[in-house]
C-alpha positions, -999 to +999 in steps of 0.1 A: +071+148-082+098+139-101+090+154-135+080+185-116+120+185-105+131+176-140+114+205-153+121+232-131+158+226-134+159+223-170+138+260-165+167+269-143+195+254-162+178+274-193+177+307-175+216+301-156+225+301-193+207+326-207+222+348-177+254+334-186+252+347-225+243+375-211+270+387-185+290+371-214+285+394-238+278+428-223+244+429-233+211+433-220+178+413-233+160+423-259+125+421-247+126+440-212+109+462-196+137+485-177+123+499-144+147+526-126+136+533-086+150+553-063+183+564-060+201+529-062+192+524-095+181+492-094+169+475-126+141+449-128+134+431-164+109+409-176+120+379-194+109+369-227+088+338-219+052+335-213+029+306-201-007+296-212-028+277-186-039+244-208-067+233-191-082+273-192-080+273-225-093+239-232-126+249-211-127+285-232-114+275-268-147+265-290-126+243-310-120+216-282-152+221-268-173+213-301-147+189-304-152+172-265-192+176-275-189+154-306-169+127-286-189+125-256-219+123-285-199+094-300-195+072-268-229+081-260-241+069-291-213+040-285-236+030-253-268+031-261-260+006-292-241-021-267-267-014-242-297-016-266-279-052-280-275-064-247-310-059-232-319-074-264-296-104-256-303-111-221-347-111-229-336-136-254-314-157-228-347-152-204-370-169-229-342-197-237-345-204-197-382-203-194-388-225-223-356-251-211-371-250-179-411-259-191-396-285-216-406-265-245-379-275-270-388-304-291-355-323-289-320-319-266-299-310-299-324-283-303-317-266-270-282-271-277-283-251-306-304-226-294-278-220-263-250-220-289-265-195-308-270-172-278-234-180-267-224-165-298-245-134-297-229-127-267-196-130-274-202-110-309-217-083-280-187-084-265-166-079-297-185-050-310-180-034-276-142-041-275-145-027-311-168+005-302-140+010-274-112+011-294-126+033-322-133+060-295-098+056-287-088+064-319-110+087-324-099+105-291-064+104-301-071+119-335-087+150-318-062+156-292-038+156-320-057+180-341-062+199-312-023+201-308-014+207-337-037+237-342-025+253-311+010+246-320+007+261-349-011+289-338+016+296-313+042+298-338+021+326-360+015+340-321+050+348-321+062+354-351+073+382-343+100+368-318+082+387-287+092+354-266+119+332-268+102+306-248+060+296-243+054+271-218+023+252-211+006+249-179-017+228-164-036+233-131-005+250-116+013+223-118+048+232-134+045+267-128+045+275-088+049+314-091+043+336-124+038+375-125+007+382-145+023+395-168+037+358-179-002+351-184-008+349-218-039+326-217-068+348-222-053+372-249-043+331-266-077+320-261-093+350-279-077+351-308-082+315-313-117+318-306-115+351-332-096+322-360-124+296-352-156+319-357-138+330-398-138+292-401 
């Protein structure tokens, strides 16, 4: 609640400005749309800032979903190796209690050696899945930067032609309360990502 109060006044403090500039100096904004109605002639403009809805174009872009399908293939993958190990581990901790508890070892020191070694397996198990854990990290992290960066850079060729002065994400409605439609730049975004992707 508190970052959403942070960033809608540093939205109004950057639009009290630009207003500012503005009355300043004379002029009106580049990018507007002038509507004239009635008699009163009363002018309405449309700013030049736009929003994409994140989490629409992260369920539409084909980039980050081949690149969620190759993760969630990873951890699978990830799972089925720890759970393979440790099915494999606890038979082997089965037999070492059946054959304890029927006497079957020829000496003490060899049942102590034969726990040992199972003590070990398991915490090597335990190790590799720490270590499986943390490579999906990484390998998460690397995505999600890719994934930035390409939208990001992207964005900028987007506007390179200075249509908008600002582009703010959104997520799930939660920074922006109220847009026009007009502010809605996610599908046209999406598509000609989608369009970049499929020439890849």
């Amino acid at each position: 609640m508190k970052n959403l109060s942070l960033i809608i006044n540093a939205i109004l403090a950057i639009a009290v400005i630009i207003l500012f500039v503005i009355v300043l100096s004379g002029k009106t904004p580049t990018a507007t749309n002038q509507i004239v109605s009635g008699t009163d002639s009363v002018g309405y403009s449309k700013l030049p800032i736009a929003y994409v809805n994140i989490d629409s174009l992260l369920l539409n872009y084909t980039f980050a979903k081949d690149a969620n399908e190759s993760l969630i293939k990873k951890q699978e993958d990830s799972r089925l190796t720890i759970n393979t190990k440790a099915r494999q581990l606890q038979t082997e901790m089965a037999e070492f209690q059946r054959k304890l508890e029927n006497s079957a070892f020829l000496s003490r020191e060899r049942a102590e050696q034969e726990k040992l070694r199972l003590q070990n397996k398991q915490q090597e198990l335990q190790e590799l899945d720490g270590q499986l854990s943390q490579q999906l990290m990484q390998v998460q992290q690397k995505m999600s930067e890719g994934l930035r960066d390409t939208i990001n850079a992207f964005m900028k060729e987007y506007n390179k032609n200075n249509k908008y002065q600002m582009i703010i994400s959104n997520t799930s409605s939660d920074n922006i309360l109220y847009a026009a439609k007009g502010y809605d730049i996610t599908s046209e975004v999406t598509k000609m990502l989608n369009d970049r992707c499929a020439k890849k």
